[in-house]
C-alpha positions as CSV (number, residue, x, y, z in Angstrom):
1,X,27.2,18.0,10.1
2,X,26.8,17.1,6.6
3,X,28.6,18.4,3.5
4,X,27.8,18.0,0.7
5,X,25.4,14.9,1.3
6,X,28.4,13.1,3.0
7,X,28.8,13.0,7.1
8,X,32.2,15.3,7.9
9,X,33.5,12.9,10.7
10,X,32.1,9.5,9.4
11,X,35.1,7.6,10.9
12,X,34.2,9.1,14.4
13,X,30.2,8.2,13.7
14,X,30.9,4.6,12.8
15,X,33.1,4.0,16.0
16,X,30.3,5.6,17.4
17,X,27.7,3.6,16.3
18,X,29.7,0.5,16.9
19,X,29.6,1.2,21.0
20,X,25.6,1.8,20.0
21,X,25.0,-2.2,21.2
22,X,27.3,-2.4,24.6
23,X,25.4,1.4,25.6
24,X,21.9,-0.1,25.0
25,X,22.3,-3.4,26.8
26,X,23.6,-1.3,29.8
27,X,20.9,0.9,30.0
28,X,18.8,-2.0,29.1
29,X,20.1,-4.0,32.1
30,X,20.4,-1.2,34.7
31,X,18.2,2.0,33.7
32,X,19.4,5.0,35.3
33,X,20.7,3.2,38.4
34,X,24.8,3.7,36.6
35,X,25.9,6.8,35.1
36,X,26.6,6.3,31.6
37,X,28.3,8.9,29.7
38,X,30.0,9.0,26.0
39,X,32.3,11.9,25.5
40,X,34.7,12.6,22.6
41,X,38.1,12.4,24.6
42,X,39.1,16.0,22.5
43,X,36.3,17.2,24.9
44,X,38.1,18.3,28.1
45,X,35.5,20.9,29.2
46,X,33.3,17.7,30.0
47,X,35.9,14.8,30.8
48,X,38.1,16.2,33.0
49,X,35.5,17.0,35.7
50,X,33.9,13.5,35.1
51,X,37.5,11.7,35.8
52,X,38.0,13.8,38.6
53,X,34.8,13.3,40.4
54,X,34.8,9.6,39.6
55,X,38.4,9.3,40.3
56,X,37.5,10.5,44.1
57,X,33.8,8.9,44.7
58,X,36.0,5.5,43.9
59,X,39.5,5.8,45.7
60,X,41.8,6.5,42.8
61,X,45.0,7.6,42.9
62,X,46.3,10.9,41.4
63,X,48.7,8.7,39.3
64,X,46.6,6.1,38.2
65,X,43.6,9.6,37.4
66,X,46.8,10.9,35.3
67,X,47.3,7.7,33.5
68,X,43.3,7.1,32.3
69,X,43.3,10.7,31.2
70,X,46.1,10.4,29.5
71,X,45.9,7.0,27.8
72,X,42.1,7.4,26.5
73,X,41.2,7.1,23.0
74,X,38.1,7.1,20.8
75,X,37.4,3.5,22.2
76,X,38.1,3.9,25.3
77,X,35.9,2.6,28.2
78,X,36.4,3.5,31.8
79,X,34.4,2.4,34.7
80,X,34.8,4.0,38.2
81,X,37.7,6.2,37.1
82,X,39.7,3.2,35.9
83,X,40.3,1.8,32.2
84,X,38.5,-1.0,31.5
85,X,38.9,-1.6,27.8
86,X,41.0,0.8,25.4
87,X,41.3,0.2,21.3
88,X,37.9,-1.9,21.2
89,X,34.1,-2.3,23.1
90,X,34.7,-4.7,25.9
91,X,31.6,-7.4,25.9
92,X,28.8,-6.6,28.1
93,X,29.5,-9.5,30.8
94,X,32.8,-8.2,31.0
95,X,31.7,-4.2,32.2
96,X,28.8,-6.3,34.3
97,X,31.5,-8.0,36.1
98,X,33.4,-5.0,36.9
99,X,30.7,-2.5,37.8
100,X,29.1,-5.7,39.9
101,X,32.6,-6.2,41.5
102,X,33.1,-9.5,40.2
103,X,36.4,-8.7,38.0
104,X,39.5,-6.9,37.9
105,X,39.9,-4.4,35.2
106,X,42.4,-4.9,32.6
107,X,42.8,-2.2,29.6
């Protein structure tokens, strides 16, 4: 939206275009083989059914479900249903390792 000739959020469209680099090298790296998804955590309608299903295709507790949904910000990035980084855009070798099983994940 854009009033008069200024963007209304342009805090949340910076942080936004700042995870622009780490979404492109994903989908650069694995096309459509991973989900990738970027959803305003104030948007429940859409994240809560994400978590959930995600939470259950990859064996995650009820507690540890509560605690993402709960503890996700703006710049928040969750892989599998768990936290992987939260407050900043982790590197792309760092989500690489996780999502090829190489690390641990560590919010």
């Amino acid at each position: 939206m854009v009033q008069g000739g200024e963007r209304c959020f342009p805090e949340r469209r910076a942080i936004m275009e700042s995870m622009g680099p780490l979404y492109r090298a994903l989908r650069q790296r694995y096309g459509h083989s991973v989900e990738l998804r970027v959803v305003d955590p104030r948007n429940l309608v859409s994240l809560l059914p994400i978590l959930w299903r995600d939470a259950r295709r990859h064996h995650v507790g009820l507690l540890d479900t509560l605690r993402t949904l709960f503890q996700i910000s703006v710049t928040t990035t969750v892989v599998n249903g768990r936290i992987l980084s939260r407050g900043h855009w982790p590197s792309v070798e760092h989500v690489v390792a996780q999502l090829e099983g190489t690390a641990g994940a560590h919010p």
